[in-house]
ZADREN-247751 format. One record per residue: residue number from 1; y, x, z of N, C-alpha, C in turn; residue in one letter. Coordinates in Angstrom, 3 decimals. Layout:
N
   vexgu        npy        npx        npz       capy       capx       capz        cpy        cpx        cpz   keke
     NUM          Y          X          Z          Y          X          Z          Y          X          Z      a
...
This chain:
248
   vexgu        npy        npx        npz       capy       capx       capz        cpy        cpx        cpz   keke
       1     30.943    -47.066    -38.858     31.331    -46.483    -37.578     30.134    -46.384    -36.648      x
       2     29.505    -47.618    -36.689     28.659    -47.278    -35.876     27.492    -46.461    -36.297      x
       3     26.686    -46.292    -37.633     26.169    -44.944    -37.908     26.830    -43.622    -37.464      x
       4     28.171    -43.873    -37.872     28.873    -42.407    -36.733     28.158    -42.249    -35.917      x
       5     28.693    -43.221    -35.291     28.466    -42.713    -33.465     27.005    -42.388    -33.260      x
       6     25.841    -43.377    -34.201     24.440    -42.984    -33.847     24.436    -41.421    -34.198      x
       7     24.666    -41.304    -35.136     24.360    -39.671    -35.878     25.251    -39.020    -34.548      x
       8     26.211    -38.675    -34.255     26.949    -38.231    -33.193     26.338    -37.974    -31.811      x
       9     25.193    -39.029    -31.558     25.025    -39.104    -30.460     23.982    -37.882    -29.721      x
      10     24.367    -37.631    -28.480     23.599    -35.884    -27.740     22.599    -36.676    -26.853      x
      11     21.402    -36.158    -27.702     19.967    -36.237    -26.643     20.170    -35.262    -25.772      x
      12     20.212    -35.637    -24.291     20.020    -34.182    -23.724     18.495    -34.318    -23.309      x
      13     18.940    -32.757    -23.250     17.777    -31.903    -23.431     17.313    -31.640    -21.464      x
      14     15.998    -31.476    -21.368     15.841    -31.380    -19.613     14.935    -29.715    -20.175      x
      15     15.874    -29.042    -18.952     15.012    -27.614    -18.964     14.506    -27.440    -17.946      x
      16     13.139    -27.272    -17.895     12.430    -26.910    -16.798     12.061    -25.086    -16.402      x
      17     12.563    -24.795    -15.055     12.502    -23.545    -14.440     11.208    -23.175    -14.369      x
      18     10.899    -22.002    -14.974      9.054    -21.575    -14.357      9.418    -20.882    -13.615      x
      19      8.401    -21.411    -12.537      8.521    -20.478    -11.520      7.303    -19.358    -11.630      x
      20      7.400    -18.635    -11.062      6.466    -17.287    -10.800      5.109    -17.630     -9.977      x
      21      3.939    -17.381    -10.344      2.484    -17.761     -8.620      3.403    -16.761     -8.074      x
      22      3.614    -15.712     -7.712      4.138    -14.303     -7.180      5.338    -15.137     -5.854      x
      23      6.193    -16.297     -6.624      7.241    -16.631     -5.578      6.639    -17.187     -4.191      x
      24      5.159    -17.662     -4.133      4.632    -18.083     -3.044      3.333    -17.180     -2.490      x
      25      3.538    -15.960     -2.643      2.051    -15.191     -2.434      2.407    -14.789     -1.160      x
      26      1.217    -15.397     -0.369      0.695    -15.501      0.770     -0.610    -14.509      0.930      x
      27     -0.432    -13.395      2.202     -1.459    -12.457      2.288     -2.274    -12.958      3.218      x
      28     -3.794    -13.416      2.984     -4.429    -14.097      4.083     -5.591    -12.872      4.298      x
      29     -5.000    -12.356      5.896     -5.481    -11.103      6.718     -7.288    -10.947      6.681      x
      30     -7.929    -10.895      6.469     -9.271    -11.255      7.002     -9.605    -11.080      8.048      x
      31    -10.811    -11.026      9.342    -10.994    -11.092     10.290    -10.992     -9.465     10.827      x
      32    -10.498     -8.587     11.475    -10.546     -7.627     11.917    -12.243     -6.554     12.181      x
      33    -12.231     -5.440     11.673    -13.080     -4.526     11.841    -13.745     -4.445     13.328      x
      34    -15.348     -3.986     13.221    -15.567     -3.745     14.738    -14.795     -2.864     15.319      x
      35    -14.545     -2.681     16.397    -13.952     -1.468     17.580    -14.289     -0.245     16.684      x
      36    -13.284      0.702     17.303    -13.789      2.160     16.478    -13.223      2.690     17.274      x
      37    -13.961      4.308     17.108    -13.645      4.818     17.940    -12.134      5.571     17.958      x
      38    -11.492      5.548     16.710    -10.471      5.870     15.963     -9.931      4.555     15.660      x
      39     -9.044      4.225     16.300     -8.364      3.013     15.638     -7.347      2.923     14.425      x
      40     -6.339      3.345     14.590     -5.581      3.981     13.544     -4.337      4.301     14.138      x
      41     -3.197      4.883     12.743     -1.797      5.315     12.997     -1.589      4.469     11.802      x
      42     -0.127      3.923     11.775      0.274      3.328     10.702      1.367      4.301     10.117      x
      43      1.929      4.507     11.384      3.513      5.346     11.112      4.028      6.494     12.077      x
      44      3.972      7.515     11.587      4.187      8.677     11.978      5.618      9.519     11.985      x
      45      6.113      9.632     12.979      7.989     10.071     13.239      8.039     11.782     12.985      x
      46      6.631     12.294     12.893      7.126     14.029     13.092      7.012     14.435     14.251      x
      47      6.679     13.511     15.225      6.810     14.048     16.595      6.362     15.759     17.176      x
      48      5.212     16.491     16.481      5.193     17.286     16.523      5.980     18.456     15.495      x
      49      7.055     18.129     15.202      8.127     18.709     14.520      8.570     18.657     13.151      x
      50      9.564     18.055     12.678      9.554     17.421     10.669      9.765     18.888     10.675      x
      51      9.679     18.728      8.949      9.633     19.876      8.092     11.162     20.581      7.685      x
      52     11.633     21.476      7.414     12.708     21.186      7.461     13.565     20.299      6.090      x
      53     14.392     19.922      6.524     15.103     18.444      5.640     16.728     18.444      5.868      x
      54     17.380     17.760      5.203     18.618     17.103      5.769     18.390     16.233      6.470      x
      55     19.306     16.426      8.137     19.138     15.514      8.948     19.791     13.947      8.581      x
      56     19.039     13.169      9.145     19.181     11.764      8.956     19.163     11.024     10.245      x
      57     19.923      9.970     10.299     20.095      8.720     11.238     19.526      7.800     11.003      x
      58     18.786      7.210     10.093     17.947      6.139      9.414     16.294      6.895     10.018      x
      59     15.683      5.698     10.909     14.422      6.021     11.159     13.349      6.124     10.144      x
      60     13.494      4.997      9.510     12.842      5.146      8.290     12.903      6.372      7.281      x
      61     13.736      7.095      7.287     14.034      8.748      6.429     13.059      9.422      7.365      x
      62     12.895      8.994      8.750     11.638     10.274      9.381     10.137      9.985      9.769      x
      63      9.934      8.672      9.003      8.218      8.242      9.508      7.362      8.094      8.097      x
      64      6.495      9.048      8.577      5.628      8.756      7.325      4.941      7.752      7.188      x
      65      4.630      6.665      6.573      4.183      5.322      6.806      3.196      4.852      5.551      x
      66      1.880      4.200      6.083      0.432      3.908      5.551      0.882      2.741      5.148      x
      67      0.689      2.118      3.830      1.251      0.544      3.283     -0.127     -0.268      3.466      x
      68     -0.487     -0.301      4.996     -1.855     -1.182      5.466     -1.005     -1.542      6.129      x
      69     -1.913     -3.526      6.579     -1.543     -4.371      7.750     -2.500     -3.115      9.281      x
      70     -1.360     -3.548     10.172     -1.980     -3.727     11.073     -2.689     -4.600     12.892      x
      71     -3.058     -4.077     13.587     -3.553     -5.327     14.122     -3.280     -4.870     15.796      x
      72     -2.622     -5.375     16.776     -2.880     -5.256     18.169     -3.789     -5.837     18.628      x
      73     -4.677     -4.729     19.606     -5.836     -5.165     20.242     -5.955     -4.483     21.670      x
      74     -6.859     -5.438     22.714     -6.673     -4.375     23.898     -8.348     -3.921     24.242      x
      75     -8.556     -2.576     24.072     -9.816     -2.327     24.907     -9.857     -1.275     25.960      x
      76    -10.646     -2.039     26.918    -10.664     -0.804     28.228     -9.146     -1.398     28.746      x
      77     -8.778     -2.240     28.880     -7.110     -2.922     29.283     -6.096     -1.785     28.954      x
      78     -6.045     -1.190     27.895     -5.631     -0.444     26.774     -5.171     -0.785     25.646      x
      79     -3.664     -0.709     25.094     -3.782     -1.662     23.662     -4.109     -0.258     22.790      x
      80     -4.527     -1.276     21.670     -4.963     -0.369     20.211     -4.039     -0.810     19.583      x
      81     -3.998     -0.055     18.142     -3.643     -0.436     16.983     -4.436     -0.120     15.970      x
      82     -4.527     -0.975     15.333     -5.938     -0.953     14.508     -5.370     -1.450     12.872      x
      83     -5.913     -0.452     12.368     -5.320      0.133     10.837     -6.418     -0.132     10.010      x
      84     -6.470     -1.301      9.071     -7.593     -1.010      8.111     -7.001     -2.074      6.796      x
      85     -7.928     -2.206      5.880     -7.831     -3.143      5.181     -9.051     -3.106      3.977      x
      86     -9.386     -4.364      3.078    -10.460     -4.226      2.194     -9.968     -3.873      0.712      x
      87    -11.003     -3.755     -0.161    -10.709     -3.459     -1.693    -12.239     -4.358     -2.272      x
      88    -11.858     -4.602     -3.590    -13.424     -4.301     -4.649    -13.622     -3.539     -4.996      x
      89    -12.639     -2.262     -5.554    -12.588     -0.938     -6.139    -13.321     -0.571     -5.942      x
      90    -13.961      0.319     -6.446    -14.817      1.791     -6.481    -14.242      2.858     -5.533      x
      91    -13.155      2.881     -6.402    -11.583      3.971     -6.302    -10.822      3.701     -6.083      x
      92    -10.442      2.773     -4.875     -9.177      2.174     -4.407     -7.959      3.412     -4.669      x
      93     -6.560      3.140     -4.276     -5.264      3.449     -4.922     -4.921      3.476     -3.288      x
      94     -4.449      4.197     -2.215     -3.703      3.960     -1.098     -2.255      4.504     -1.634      x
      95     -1.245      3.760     -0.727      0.151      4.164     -0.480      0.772      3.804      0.450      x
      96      1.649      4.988      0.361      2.505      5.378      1.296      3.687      5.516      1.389      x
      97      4.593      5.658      2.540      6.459      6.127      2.338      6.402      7.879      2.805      x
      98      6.920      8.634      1.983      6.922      9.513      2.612      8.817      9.816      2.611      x
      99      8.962     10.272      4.030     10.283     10.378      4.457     11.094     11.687      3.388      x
     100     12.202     11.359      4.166     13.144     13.126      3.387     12.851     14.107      4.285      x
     101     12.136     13.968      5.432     11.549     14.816      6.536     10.452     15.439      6.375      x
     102      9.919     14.988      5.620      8.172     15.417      5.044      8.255     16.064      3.856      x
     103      9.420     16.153      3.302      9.161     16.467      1.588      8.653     17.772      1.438      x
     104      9.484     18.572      2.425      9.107     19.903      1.796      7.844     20.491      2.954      x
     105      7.311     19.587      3.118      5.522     20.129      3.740      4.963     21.209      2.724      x
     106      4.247     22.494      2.903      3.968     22.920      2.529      2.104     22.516      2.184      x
     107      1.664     21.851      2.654      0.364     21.381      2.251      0.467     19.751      3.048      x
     108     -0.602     19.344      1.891     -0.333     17.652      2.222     -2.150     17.589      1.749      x
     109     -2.553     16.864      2.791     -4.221     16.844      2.803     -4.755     15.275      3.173      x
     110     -5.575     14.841      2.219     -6.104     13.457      2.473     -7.683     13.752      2.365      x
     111     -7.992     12.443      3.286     -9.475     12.963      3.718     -9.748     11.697      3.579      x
     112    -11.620     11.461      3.458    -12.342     10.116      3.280    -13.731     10.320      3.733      x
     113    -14.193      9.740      4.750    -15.395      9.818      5.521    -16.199      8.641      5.716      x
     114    -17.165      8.677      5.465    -17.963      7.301      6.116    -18.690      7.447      7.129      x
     115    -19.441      6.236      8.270    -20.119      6.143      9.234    -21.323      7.060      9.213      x
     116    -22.090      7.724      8.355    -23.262      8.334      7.737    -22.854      9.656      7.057      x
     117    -23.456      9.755      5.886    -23.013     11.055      5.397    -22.255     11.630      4.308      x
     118    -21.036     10.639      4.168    -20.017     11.216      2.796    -18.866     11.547      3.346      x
     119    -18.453     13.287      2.877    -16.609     13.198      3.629    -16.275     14.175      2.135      x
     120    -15.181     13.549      2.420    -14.377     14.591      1.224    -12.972     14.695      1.377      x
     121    -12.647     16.123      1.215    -11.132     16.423      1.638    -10.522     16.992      0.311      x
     122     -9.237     16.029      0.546     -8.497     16.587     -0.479     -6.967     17.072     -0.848      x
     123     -6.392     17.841     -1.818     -4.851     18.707     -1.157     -4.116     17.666     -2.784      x
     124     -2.741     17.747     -2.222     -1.976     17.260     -3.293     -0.727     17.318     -3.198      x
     125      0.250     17.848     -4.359      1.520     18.120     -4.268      2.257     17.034     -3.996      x
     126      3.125     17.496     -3.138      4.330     16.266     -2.519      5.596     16.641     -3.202      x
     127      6.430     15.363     -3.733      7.764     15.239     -4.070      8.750     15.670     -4.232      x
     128      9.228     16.019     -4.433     10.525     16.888     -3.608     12.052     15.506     -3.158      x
     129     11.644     14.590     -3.229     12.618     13.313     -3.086     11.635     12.433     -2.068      x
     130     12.416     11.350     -0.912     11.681     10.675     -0.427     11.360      9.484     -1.260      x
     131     10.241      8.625     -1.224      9.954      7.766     -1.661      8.360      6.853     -1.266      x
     132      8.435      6.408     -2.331      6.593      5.708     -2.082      5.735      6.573     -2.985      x
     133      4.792      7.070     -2.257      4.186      7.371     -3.340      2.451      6.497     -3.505      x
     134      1.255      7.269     -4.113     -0.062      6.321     -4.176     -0.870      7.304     -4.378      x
     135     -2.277      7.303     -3.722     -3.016      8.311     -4.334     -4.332      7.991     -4.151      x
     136     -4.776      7.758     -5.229     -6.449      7.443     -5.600     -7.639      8.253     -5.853      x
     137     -8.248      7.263     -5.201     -9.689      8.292     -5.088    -10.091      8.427     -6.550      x
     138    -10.425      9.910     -7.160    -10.962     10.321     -7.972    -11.861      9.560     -8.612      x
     139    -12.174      9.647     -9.806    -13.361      8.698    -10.378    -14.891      9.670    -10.429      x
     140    -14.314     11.160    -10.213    -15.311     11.918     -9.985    -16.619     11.540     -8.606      x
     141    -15.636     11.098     -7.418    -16.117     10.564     -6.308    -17.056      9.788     -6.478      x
     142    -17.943     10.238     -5.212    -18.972      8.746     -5.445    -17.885      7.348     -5.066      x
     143    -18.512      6.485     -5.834    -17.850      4.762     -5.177    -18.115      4.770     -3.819      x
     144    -17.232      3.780     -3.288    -17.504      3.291     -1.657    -18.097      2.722     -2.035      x
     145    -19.281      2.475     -1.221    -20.440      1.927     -1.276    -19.787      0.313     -0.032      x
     146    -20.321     -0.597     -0.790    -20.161     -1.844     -0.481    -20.907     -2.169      1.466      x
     147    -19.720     -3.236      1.638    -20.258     -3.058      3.370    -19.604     -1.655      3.834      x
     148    -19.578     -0.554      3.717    -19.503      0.360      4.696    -17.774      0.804      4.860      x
     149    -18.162      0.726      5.942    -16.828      1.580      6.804    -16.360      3.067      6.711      x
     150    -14.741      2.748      5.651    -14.780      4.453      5.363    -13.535      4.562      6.480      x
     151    -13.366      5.620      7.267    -12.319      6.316      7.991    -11.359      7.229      6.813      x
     152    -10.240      6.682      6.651     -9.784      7.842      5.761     -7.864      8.688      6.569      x
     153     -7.505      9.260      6.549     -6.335     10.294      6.962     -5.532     10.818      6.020      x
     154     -4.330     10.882      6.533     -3.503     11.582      5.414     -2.403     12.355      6.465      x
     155     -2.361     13.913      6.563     -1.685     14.771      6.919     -0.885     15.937      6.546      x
     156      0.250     15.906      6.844      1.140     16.748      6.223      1.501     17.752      7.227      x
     157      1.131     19.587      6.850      1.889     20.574      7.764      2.887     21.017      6.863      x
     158      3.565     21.266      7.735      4.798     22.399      7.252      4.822     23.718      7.108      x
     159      3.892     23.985      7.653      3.366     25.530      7.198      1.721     26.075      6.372      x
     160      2.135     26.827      5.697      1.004     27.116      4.791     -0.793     27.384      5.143      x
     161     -0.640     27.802      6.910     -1.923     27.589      7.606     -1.170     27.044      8.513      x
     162     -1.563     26.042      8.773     -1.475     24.800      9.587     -2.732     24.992     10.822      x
     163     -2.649     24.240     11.681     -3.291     23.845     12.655     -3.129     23.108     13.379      x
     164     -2.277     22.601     13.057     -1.710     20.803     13.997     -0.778     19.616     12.939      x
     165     -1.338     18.827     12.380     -0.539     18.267     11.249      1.097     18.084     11.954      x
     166      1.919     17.766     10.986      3.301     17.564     11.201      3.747     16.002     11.315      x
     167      2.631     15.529     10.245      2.584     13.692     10.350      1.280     13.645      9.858      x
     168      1.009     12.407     10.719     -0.604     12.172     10.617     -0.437     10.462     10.500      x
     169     -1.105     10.143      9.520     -1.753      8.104      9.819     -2.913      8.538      9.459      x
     170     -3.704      7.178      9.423     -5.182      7.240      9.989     -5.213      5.791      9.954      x
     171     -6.790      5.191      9.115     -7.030      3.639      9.675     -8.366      4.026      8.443      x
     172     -8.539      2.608      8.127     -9.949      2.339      7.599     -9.922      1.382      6.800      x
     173    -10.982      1.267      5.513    -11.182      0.520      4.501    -12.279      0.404      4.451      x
     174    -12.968     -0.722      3.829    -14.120     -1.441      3.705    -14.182     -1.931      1.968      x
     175    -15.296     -1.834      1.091    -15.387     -2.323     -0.033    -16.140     -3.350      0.331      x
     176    -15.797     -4.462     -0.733    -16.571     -5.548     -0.284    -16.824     -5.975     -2.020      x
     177    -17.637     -6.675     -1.698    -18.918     -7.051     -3.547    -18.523     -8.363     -3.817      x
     178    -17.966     -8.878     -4.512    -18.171    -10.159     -5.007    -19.176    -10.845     -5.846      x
     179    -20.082    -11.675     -5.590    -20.962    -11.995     -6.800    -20.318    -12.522     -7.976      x
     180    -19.219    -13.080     -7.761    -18.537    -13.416     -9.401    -17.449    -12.507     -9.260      x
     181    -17.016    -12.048    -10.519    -15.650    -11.334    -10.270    -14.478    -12.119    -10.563      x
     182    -13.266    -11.931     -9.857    -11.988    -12.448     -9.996    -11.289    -11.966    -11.106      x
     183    -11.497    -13.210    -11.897    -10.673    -13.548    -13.422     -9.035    -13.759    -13.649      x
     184     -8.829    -13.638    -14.429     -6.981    -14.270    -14.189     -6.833    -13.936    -16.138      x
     185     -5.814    -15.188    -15.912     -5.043    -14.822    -17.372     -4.036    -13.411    -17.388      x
     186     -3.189    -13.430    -16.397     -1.956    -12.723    -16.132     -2.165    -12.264    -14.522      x
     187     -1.492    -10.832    -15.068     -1.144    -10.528    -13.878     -0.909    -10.711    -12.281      x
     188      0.804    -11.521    -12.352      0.740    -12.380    -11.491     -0.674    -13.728    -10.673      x
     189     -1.586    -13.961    -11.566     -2.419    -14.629    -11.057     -3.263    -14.018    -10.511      x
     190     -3.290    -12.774    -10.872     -5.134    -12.082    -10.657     -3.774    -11.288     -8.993      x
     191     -2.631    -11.085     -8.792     -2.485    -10.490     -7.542     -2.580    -11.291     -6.151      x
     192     -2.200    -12.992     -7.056     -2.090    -13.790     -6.130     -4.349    -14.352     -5.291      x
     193     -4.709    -14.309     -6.124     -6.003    -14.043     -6.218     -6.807    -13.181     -5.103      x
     194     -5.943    -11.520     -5.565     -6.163    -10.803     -4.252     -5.912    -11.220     -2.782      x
     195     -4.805    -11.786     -3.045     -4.086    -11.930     -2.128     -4.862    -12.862     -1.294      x
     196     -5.124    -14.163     -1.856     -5.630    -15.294     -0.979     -6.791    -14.923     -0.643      x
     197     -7.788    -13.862     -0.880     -9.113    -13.456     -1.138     -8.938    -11.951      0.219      x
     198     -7.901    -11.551      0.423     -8.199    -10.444      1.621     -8.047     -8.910      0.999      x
     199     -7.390     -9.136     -0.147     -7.969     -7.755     -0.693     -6.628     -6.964     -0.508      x
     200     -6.412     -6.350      0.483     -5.179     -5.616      0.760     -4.885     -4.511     -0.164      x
     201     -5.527     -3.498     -0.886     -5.581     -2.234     -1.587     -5.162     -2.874     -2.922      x
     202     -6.325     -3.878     -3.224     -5.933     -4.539     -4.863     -5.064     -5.261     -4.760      x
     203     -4.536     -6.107     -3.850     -2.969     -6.578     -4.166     -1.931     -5.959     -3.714      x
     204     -1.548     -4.762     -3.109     -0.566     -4.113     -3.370     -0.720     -3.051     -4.346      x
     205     -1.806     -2.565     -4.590     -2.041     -1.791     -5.998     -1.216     -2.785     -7.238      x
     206     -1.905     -3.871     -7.657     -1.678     -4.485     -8.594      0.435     -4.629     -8.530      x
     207      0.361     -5.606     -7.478      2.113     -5.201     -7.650      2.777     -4.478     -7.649      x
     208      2.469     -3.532     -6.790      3.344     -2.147     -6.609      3.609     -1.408     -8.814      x
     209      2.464     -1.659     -9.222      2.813     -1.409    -10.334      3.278     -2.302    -11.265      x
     210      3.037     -3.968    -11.188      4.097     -4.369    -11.751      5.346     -4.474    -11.446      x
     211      5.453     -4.104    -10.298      6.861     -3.809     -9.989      7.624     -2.920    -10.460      x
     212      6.990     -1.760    -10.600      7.330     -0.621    -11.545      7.815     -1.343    -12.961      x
     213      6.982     -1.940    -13.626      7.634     -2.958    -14.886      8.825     -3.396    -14.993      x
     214      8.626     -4.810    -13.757      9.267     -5.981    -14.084     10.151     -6.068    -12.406      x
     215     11.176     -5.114    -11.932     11.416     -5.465    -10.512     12.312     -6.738    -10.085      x
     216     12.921     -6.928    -11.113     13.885     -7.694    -10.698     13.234     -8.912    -10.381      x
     217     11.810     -9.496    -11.292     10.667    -10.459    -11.182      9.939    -10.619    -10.251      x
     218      9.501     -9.168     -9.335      8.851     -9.048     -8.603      9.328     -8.658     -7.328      x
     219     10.722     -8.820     -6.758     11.864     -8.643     -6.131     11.309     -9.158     -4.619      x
     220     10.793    -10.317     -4.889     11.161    -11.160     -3.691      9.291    -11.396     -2.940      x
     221      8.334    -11.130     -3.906      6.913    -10.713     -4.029      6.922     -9.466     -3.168      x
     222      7.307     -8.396     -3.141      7.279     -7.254     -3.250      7.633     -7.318     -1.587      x
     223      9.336     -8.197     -1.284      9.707     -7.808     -0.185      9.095     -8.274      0.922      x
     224      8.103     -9.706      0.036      7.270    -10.614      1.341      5.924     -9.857      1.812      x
     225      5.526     -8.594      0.969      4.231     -8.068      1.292      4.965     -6.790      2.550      x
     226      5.781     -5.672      2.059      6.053     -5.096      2.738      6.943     -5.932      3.948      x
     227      7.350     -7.498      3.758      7.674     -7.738      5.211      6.371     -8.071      6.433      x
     228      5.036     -8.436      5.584      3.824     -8.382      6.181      3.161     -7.622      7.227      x
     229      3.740     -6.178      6.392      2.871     -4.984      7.157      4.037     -4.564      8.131      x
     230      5.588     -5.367      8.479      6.470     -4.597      8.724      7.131     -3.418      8.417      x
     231      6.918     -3.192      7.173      8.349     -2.525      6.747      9.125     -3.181      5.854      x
     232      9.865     -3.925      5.727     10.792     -4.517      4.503     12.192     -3.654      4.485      x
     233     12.181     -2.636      5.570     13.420     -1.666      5.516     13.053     -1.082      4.704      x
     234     11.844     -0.990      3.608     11.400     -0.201      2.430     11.215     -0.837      1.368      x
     235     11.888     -2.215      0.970     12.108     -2.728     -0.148     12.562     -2.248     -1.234      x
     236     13.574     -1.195     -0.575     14.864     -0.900     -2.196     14.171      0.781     -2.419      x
     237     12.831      0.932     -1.802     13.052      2.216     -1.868     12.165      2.699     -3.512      x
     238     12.404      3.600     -4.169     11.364      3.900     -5.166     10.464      4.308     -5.245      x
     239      9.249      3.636     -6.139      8.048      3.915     -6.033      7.655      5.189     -7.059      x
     240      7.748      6.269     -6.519      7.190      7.455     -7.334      6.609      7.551     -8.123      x
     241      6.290      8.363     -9.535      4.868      8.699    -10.212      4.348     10.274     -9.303      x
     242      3.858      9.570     -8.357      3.314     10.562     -7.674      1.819      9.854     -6.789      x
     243      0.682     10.698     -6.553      0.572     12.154     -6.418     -0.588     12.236     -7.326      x
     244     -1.765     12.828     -7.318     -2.523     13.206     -7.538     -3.826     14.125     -7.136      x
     245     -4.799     13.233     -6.620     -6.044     13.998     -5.120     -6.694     14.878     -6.416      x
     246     -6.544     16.423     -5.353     -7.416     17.648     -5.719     -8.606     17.841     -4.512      x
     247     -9.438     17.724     -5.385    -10.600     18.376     -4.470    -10.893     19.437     -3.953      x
     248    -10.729     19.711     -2.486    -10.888     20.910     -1.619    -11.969     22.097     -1.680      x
């Protein structure tokens, strides 16, 4: 009997939960850009007239919106808002929300300038659905050159010659050099990485597309970055395979 009961007897078993680095990723801002003379736009309503659309009651359906932090500042006893963020990239990846108000813009134009002498303008087809979309600098492009301050824009008219955009943001990026580069086994480590390190472009680049993967994983990651920059009313929204920069 009592061999019974030994043979009988239930080891339990202890299961341990993994958790995700991703469940605690913390975006640590870096110190703000000098003054410019252009500070930025983050989010743009149409004010000079949406395109035409189905009307909507949701604000968020009418602002076109830059997925950068931004920063209140006062100069001249004036507040700013000041739009920027860093990368390591060469060819950083920007994104955006574009509304159901913007879709049917008939030209959609992104531009990239530095303090000195590089600008380049460029046109690219928009959606026909609202959503997020991303659009990266060409590999044709020269690299941002490390240290420097690029001004870059993204404007949408509604008519085929334009002369006053319909939605406009506007802010600035900086490449910055690392002497060692940032390693990671996985994914999740190399975003959290960005993250603690300042790199606004490479850690929402990096998630925004594993999110595309794995969302249900990256659920709560996802909603703490866009609650960062203030929009988390754009959590559930979908991230496009869109766009693609043509050179002007």
């Amino acid at each position: 009997m009592t061999n019974q009961l030994f043979n009988l007897a239930i080891i339990p078993l202890l299961i341990i939960a993994q958790k995700s680095p991703l469940d605690a990723l913390i975006f640590n801002q870096p110190p703000p850009p000098p003054d410019k003379d252009t500070p930025g736009q983050q989010a743009d309503s149409g004010t000079r007239g949406p395109c035409d659309a189905p009307p909507s009651d949701s604000e968020t359906d009418k602002q076109l919106v830059a997925f950068i932090p931004t920063l209140e500042k006062t100069r001249n006893s004036l507040p700013e808002t000041h739009v920027w963020g860093l990368t390591q990239n060469q060819h950083p990846t920007f994104w955006f929300y574009l509304p159901a108000t913007a879709t049917s813009a008939q030209v959609a134009q992104f531009s990239l300038e530095n303090e000195t002498n590089y600008q380049s303008n460029f046109q690219f087809n928009l959606p026909q659905t609202p959503g997020i979309i991303s659009l990266t600098l060409p590999t044709n492009e020269p690299p941002l050159e490390p240290g420097q301050w690029y001004y870059w824009s993204l404007k949408l008219y509604c008519q085929t010659q334009p002369s006053t955009p319909n939605f406009f943001v506007d802010g600035w990026i900086q490449r910055v050099q690392n002497e060692t580069p940032f390693n990671s086994d996985t994914p999740q480590n190399k975003i959290v990485i960005y993250a603690q390190n300042g790199l606004w472009f490479d850690t929402i680049t990096e998630l925004a597309n594993l999110h595309r993967q794995t969302p249900q994983e990256t659920e709560t990651a996802w909603a703490n970055l866009l609650e960062y920059i203030g929009w988390e009313s754009l959590t559930e929204t979908p991230i496009l395979p869109c766009c693609t920069l043509e050179k002007q």
